[in-house]
C-alpha positions as CSV (number, residue, x, y, z in Angstrom):
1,X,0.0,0.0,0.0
2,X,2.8,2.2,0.0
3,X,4.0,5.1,-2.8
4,X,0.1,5.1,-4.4
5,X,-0.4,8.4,-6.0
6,X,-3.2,9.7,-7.1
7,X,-4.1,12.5,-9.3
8,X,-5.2,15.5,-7.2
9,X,-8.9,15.6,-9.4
10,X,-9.0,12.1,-8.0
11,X,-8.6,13.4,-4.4
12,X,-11.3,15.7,-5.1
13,X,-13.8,13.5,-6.4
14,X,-13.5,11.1,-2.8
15,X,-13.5,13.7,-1.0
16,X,-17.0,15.3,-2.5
17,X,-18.7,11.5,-2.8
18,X,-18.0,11.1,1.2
19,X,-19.2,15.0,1.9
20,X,-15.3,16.1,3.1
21,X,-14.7,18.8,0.2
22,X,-14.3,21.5,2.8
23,X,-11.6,21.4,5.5
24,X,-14.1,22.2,8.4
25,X,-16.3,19.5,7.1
26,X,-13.1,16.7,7.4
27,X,-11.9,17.8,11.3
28,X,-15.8,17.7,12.1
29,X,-16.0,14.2,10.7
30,X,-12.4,13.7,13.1
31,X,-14.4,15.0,16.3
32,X,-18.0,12.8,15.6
33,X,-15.6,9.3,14.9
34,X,-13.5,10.4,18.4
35,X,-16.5,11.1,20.3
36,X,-17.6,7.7,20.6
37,X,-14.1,6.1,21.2
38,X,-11.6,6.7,23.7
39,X,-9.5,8.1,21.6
40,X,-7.1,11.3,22.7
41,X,-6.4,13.6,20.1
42,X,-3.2,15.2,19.7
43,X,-2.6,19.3,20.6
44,X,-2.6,20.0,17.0
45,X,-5.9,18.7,16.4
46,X,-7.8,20.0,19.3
47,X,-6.1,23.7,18.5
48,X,-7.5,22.9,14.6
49,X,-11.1,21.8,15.6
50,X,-11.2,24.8,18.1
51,X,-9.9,27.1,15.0
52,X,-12.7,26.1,12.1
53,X,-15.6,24.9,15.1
54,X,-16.0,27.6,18.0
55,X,-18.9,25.6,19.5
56,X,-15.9,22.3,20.0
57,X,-14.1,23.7,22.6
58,X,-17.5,24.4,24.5
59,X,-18.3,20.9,25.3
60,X,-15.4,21.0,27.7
61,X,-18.0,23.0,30.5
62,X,-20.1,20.9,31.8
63,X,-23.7,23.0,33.1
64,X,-26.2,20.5,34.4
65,X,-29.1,23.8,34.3
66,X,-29.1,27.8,34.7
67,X,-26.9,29.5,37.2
68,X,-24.6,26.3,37.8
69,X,-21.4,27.8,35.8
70,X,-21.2,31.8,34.8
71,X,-18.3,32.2,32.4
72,X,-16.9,36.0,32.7
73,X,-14.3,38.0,31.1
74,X,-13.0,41.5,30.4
75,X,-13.3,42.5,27.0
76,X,-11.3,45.8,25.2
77,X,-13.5,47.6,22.8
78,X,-11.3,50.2,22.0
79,X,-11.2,54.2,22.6
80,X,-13.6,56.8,22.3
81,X,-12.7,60.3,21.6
82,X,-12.5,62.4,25.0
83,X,-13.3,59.7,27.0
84,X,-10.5,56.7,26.8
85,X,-10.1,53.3,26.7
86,X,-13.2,51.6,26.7
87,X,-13.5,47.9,28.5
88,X,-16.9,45.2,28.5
89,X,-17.7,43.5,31.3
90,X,-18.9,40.3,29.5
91,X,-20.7,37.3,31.7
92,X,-22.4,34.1,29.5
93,X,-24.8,31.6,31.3
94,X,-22.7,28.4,30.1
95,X,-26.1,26.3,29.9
96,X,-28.3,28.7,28.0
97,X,-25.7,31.3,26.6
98,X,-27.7,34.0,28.2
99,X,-25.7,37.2,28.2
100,X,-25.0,40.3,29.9
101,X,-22.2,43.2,29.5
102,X,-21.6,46.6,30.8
103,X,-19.1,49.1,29.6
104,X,-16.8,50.9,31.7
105,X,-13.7,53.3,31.2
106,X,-11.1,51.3,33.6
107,X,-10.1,47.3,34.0
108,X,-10.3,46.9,37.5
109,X,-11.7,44.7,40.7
110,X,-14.5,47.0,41.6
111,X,-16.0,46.7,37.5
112,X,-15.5,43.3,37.2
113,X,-17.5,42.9,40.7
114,X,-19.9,45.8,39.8
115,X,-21.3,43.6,36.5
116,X,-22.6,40.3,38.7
117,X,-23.6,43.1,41.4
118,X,-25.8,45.4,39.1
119,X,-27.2,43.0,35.8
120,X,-26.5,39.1,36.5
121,X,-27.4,38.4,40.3
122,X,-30.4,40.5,40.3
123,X,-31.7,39.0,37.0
124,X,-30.9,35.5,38.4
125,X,-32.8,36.4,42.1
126,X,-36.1,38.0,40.2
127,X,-35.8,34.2,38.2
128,X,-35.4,32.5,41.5
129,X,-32.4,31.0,40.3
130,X,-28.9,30.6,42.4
131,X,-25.8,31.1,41.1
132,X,-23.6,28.2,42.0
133,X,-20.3,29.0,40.5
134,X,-18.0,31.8,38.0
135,X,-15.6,31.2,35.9
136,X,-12.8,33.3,35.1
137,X,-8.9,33.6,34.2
138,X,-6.3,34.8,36.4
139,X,-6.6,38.4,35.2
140,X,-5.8,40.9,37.9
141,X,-9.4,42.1,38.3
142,X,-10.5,38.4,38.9
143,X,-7.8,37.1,41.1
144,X,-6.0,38.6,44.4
145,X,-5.6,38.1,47.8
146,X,-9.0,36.4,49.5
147,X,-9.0,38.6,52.3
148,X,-8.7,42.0,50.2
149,X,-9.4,41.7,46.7
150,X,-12.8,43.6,46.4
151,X,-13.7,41.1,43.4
152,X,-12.7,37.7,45.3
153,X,-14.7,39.3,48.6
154,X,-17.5,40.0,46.6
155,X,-18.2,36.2,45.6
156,X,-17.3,34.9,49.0
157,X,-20.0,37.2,50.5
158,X,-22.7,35.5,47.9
159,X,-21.0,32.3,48.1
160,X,-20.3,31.5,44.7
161,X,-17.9,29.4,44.0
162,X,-14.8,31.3,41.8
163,X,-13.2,28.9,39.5
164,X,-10.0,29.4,36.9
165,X,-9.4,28.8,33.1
166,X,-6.4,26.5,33.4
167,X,-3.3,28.4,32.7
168,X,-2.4,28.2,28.9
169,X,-5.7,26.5,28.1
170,X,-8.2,29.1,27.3
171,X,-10.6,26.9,25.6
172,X,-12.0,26.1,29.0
173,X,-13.7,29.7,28.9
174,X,-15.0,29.4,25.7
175,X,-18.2,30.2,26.3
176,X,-17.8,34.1,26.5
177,X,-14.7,33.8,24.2
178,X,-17.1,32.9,21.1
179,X,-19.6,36.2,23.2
180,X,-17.1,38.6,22.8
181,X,-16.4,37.8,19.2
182,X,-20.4,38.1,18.3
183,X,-20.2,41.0,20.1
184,X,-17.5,42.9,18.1
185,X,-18.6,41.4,14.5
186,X,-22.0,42.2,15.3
187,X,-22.7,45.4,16.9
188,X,-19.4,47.2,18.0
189,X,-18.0,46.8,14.9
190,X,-21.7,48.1,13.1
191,X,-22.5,50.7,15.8
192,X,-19.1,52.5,15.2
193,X,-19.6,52.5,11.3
194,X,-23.1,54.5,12.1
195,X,-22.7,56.7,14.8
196,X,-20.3,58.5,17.1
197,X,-20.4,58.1,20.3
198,X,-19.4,61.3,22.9
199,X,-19.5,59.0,26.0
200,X,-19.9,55.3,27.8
201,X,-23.8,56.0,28.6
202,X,-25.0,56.8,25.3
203,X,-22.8,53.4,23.7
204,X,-24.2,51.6,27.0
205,X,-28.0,52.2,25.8
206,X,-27.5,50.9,22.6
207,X,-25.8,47.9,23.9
208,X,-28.5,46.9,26.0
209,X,-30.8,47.0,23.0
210,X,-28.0,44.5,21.3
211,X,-28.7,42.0,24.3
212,X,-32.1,42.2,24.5
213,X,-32.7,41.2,20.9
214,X,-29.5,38.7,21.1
215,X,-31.2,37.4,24.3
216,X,-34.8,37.1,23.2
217,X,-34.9,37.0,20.0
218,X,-32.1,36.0,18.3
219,X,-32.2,32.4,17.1
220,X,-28.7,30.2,18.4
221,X,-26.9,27.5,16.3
222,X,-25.2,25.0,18.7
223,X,-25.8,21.8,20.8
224,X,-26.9,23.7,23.9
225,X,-29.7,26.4,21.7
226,X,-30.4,24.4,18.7
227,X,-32.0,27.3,16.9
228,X,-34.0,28.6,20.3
229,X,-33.1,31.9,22.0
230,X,-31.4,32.2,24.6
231,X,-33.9,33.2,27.3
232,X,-35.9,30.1,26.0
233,X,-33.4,27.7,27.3
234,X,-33.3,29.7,30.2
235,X,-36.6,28.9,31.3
236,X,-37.0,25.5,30.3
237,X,-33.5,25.2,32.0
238,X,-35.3,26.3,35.8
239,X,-37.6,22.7,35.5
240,X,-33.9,21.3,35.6
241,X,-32.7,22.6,38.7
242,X,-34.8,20.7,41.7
243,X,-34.0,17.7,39.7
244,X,-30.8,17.8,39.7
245,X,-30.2,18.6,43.1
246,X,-32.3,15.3,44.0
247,X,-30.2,13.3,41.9
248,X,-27.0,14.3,43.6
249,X,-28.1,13.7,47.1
250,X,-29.4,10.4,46.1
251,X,-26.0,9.5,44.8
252,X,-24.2,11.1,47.7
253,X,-26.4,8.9,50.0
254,X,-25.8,5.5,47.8
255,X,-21.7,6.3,48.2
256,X,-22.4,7.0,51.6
Protein backbone atom coordinates (compact mmCIF):
# COMPACT_ATOMS: atom_id res chain seq x y z
CA UNK A 1 0.00 0.00 0.00
CA UNK A 2 2.78 2.23 -0.01
CA UNK A 3 4.00 5.12 -2.80
CA UNK A 4 0.09 5.14 -4.36
CA UNK A 5 -0.35 8.36 -5.97
CA UNK A 6 -3.17 9.72 -7.12
CA UNK A 7 -4.07 12.48 -9.27
CA UNK A 8 -5.20 15.49 -7.16
CA UNK A 9 -8.95 15.55 -9.38
CA UNK A 10 -8.96 12.11 -8.02
CA UNK A 11 -8.57 13.41 -4.45
CA UNK A 12 -11.32 15.70 -5.14
CA UNK A 13 -13.82 13.46 -6.44
CA UNK A 14 -13.53 11.14 -2.85
CA UNK A 15 -13.51 13.72 -0.97
CA UNK A 16 -16.97 15.25 -2.49
CA UNK A 17 -18.71 11.49 -2.84
CA UNK A 18 -17.96 11.09 1.23
CA UNK A 19 -19.16 15.02 1.93
CA UNK A 20 -15.27 16.08 3.06
CA UNK A 21 -14.67 18.75 0.25
CA UNK A 22 -14.33 21.47 2.83
CA UNK A 23 -11.61 21.44 5.45
CA UNK A 24 -14.06 22.24 8.42
CA UNK A 25 -16.34 19.48 7.14
CA UNK A 26 -13.13 16.70 7.38
CA UNK A 27 -11.90 17.84 11.27
CA UNK A 28 -15.82 17.68 12.13
CA UNK A 29 -15.98 14.24 10.72
CA UNK A 30 -12.41 13.69 13.13
CA UNK A 31 -14.41 14.96 16.28
CA UNK A 32 -17.96 12.85 15.64
CA UNK A 33 -15.64 9.33 14.92
CA UNK A 34 -13.54 10.42 18.37
CA UNK A 35 -16.55 11.08 20.32
CA UNK A 36 -17.60 7.67 20.61
CA UNK A 37 -14.08 6.07 21.20
CA UNK A 38 -11.65 6.69 23.72
CA UNK A 39 -9.51 8.14 21.56
CA UNK A 40 -7.09 11.29 22.75
CA UNK A 41 -6.39 13.60 20.08
CA UNK A 42 -3.22 15.25 19.74
CA UNK A 43 -2.60 19.34 20.64
CA UNK A 44 -2.65 20.03 17.01
CA UNK A 45 -5.88 18.72 16.39
CA UNK A 46 -7.76 20.02 19.32
CA UNK A 47 -6.13 23.69 18.46
CA UNK A 48 -7.48 22.95 14.58
CA UNK A 49 -11.15 21.81 15.64
CA UNK A 50 -11.22 24.76 18.11
CA UNK A 51 -9.89 27.08 14.98
CA UNK A 52 -12.74 26.10 12.07
CA UNK A 53 -15.57 24.86 15.15
CA UNK A 54 -16.02 27.60 18.05
CA UNK A 55 -18.87 25.56 19.50
CA UNK A 56 -15.91 22.34 19.97
CA UNK A 57 -14.10 23.73 22.62
CA UNK A 58 -17.53 24.40 24.53
CA UNK A 59 -18.31 20.90 25.29
CA UNK A 60 -15.35 21.02 27.69
CA UNK A 61 -18.04 22.96 30.51
CA UNK A 62 -20.12 20.94 31.80
CA UNK A 63 -23.72 22.97 33.14
CA UNK A 64 -26.25 20.46 34.41
CA UNK A 65 -29.11 23.79 34.33
CA UNK A 66 -29.14 27.85 34.69
CA UNK A 67 -26.88 29.47 37.24
CA UNK A 68 -24.64 26.35 37.78
CA UNK A 69 -21.43 27.81 35.79
CA UNK A 70 -21.23 31.80 34.83
CA UNK A 71 -18.28 32.23 32.39
CA UNK A 72 -16.92 35.96 32.72
CA UNK A 73 -14.27 37.98 31.12
CA UNK A 74 -12.98 41.51 30.41
CA UNK A 75 -13.26 42.46 27.02
CA UNK A 76 -11.35 45.75 25.18
CA UNK A 77 -13.47 47.59 22.82
CA UNK A 78 -11.32 50.20 22.01
CA UNK A 79 -11.25 54.17 22.63
CA UNK A 80 -13.57 56.78 22.34
CA UNK A 81 -12.68 60.29 21.62
CA UNK A 82 -12.46 62.41 25.00
CA UNK A 83 -13.25 59.67 26.97
CA UNK A 84 -10.46 56.72 26.75
CA UNK A 85 -10.15 53.31 26.74
CA UNK A 86 -13.15 51.60 26.74
CA UNK A 87 -13.50 47.89 28.46
CA UNK A 88 -16.86 45.22 28.47
CA UNK A 89 -17.67 43.45 31.33
CA UNK A 90 -18.91 40.31 29.49
CA UNK A 91 -20.67 37.29 31.66
CA UNK A 92 -22.40 34.06 29.53
CA UNK A 93 -24.80 31.60 31.34
CA UNK A 94 -22.74 28.43 30.11
CA UNK A 95 -26.08 26.32 29.86
CA UNK A 96 -28.27 28.68 28.04
CA UNK A 97 -25.75 31.32 26.55
CA UNK A 98 -27.73 34.00 28.16
CA UNK A 99 -25.66 37.17 28.23
CA UNK A 100 -25.04 40.33 29.92
CA UNK A 101 -22.16 43.20 29.52
CA UNK A 102 -21.55 46.56 30.83
CA UNK A 103 -19.06 49.11 29.55
CA UNK A 104 -16.78 50.92 31.70
CA UNK A 105 -13.73 53.30 31.20
CA UNK A 106 -11.09 51.25 33.59
CA UNK A 107 -10.12 47.33 34.03
CA UNK A 108 -10.29 46.86 37.51
CA UNK A 109 -11.72 44.73 40.72
CA UNK A 110 -14.47 47.03 41.63
CA UNK A 111 -15.97 46.67 37.53
CA UNK A 112 -15.53 43.31 37.20
CA UNK A 113 -17.54 42.90 40.72
CA UNK A 114 -19.86 45.80 39.84
CA UNK A 115 -21.27 43.61 36.46
CA UNK A 116 -22.60 40.27 38.70
CA UNK A 117 -23.63 43.14 41.38
CA UNK A 118 -25.83 45.38 39.14
CA UNK A 119 -27.19 42.98 35.76
CA UNK A 120 -26.46 39.13 36.51
CA UNK A 121 -27.44 38.43 40.29
CA UNK A 122 -30.43 40.49 40.33
CA UNK A 123 -31.73 39.03 36.98
CA UNK A 124 -30.90 35.45 38.36
CA UNK A 125 -32.82 36.42 42.12
CA UNK A 126 -36.14 38.02 40.16
CA UNK A 127 -35.80 34.21 38.18
CA UNK A 128 -35.35 32.50 41.55
CA UNK A 129 -32.41 30.97 40.29
CA UNK A 130 -28.90 30.64 42.44
CA UNK A 131 -25.84 31.12 41.12
CA UNK A 132 -23.56 28.18 41.96
CA UNK A 133 -20.29 28.96 40.47
CA UNK A 134 -18.05 31.84 37.97
CA UNK A 135 -15.61 31.23 35.89
CA UNK A 136 -12.76 33.32 35.15
CA UNK A 137 -8.89 33.65 34.15
CA UNK A 138 -6.32 34.81 36.41
CA UNK A 139 -6.57 38.41 35.17
CA UNK A 140 -5.83 40.88 37.88
CA UNK A 141 -9.35 42.13 38.33
CA UNK A 142 -10.54 38.43 38.95
CA UNK A 143 -7.76 37.06 41.07
CA UNK A 144 -5.97 38.62 44.39
CA UNK A 145 -5.58 38.07 47.77
CA UNK A 146 -8.98 36.43 49.46
CA UNK A 147 -8.97 38.62 52.27
CA UNK A 148 -8.67 41.99 50.25
CA UNK A 149 -9.42 41.73 46.70
CA UNK A 150 -12.79 43.58 46.38
CA UNK A 151 -13.74 41.09 43.41
CA UNK A 152 -12.70 37.68 45.34
CA UNK A 153 -14.71 39.28 48.55
CA UNK A 154 -17.46 39.96 46.58
CA UNK A 155 -18.23 36.18 45.63
CA UNK A 156 -17.31 34.91 49.01
CA UNK A 157 -19.97 37.18 50.54
CA UNK A 158 -22.73 35.48 47.91
CA UNK A 159 -21.02 32.31 48.11
CA UNK A 160 -20.26 31.49 44.66
CA UNK A 161 -17.87 29.42 43.96
CA UNK A 162 -14.77 31.31 41.82
CA UNK A 163 -13.22 28.89 39.50
CA UNK A 164 -9.99 29.43 36.90
CA UNK A 165 -9.41 28.76 33.14
CA UNK A 166 -6.44 26.48 33.37
CA UNK A 167 -3.35 28.41 32.72
CA UNK A 168 -2.37 28.18 28.91
CA UNK A 169 -5.65 26.50 28.10
CA UNK A 170 -8.16 29.06 27.29
CA UNK A 171 -10.60 26.93 25.57
CA UNK A 172 -12.04 26.13 28.96
CA UNK A 173 -13.71 29.66 28.89
CA UNK A 174 -14.96 29.36 25.66
CA UNK A 175 -18.15 30.23 26.25
CA UNK A 176 -17.78 34.06 26.49
CA UNK A 177 -14.66 33.80 24.19
CA UNK A 178 -17.15 32.88 21.09
CA UNK A 179 -19.56 36.17 23.21
CA UNK A 180 -17.12 38.57 22.84
CA UNK A 181 -16.43 37.81 19.19
CA UNK A 182 -20.39 38.12 18.33
CA UNK A 183 -20.25 41.05 20.05
CA UNK A 184 -17.48 42.94 18.11
CA UNK A 185 -18.55 41.41 14.53
CA UNK A 186 -22.04 42.16 15.29
CA UNK A 187 -22.66 45.41 16.95
CA UNK A 188 -19.37 47.18 17.97
CA UNK A 189 -18.03 46.79 14.93
CA UNK A 190 -21.71 48.13 13.10
CA UNK A 191 -22.51 50.67 15.78
CA UNK A 192 -19.06 52.52 15.20
CA UNK A 193 -19.57 52.52 11.30
CA UNK A 194 -23.10 54.48 12.11
CA UNK A 195 -22.67 56.68 14.83
CA UNK A 196 -20.31 58.46 17.06
CA UNK A 197 -20.40 58.13 20.29
CA UNK A 198 -19.36 61.27 22.94
CA UNK A 199 -19.50 59.05 25.99
CA UNK A 200 -19.87 55.31 27.80
CA UNK A 201 -23.80 55.97 28.56
CA UNK A 202 -25.01 56.77 25.27
CA UNK A 203 -22.76 53.39 23.70
CA UNK A 204 -24.20 51.61 27.02
CA UNK A 205 -28.01 52.20 25.83
CA UNK A 206 -27.52 50.93 22.60
CA UNK A 207 -25.81 47.87 23.88
CA UNK A 208 -28.51 46.89 26.04
CA UNK A 209 -30.84 46.96 23.01
CA UNK A 210 -28.03 44.53 21.32
CA UNK A 211 -28.73 42.05 24.27
CA UNK A 212 -32.09 42.22 24.54
CA UNK A 213 -32.72 41.19 20.92
CA UNK A 214 -29.54 38.72 21.08
CA UNK A 215 -31.24 37.43 24.28
CA UNK A 216 -34.83 37.15 23.18
CA UNK A 217 -34.86 36.95 19.98
CA UNK A 218 -32.06 35.98 18.28
CA UNK A 219 -32.15 32.40 17.10
CA UNK A 220 -28.70 30.21 18.39
CA UNK A 221 -26.89 27.53 16.27
CA UNK A 222 -25.15 25.00 18.69
CA UNK A 223 -25.78 21.80 20.77
CA UNK A 224 -26.95 23.68 23.90
CA UNK A 225 -29.74 26.37 21.69
CA UNK A 226 -30.39 24.36 18.66
CA UNK A 227 -32.01 27.27 16.90
CA UNK A 228 -33.98 28.56 20.30
CA UNK A 229 -33.10 31.93 21.96
CA UNK A 230 -31.39 32.20 24.62
CA UNK A 231 -33.92 33.16 27.35
CA UNK A 232 -35.93 30.08 25.99
CA UNK A 233 -33.38 27.66 27.25
CA UNK A 234 -33.29 29.74 30.25
CA UNK A 235 -36.63 28.93 31.25
CA UNK A 236 -36.97 25.54 30.33
CA UNK A 237 -33.50 25.18 32.00
CA UNK A 238 -35.28 26.33 35.77
CA UNK A 239 -37.61 22.73 35.45
CA UNK A 240 -33.87 21.28 35.58
CA UNK A 241 -32.66 22.61 38.68
CA UNK A 242 -34.79 20.74 41.66
CA UNK A 243 -34.01 17.65 39.70
CA UNK A 244 -30.81 17.77 39.68
CA UNK A 245 -30.20 18.56 43.11
CA UNK A 246 -32.33 15.29 43.98
CA UNK A 247 -30.18 13.35 41.94
CA UNK A 248 -27.01 14.29 43.60
CA UNK A 249 -28.14 13.69 47.08
CA UNK A 250 -29.39 10.35 46.13
CA UNK A 251 -25.98 9.53 44.81
CA UNK A 252 -24.21 11.06 47.67
CA UNK A 253 -26.44 8.87 49.98
CA UNK A 254 -25.80 5.47 47.80
CA UNK A 255 -21.68 6.28 48.20
CA UNK A 256 -22.38 7.03 51.60
Amino acid sequence: MENIQLAPVTVRNIRIRNDLQTRYKRLLKLEEKTAGRKVKLTEEQIRLLEKHNPQFKERHVESPHPGYLISKDTFYVGTLKGVGRIYLQAAVDTYSSLAFGKLYSAKIPITAADLLNDRVLPFYEKEKVPVTSILTDRGTEFKGRLESHPYELFLQLNDIEHRYCKVGTPRTNGFVERFNRTILDEFFRETFRKKFYANVEELQKNLDQWLNHYNHKRPHRGYRNMGRRPYETFLEGKKLIGKTTKTKEVKQKKAA
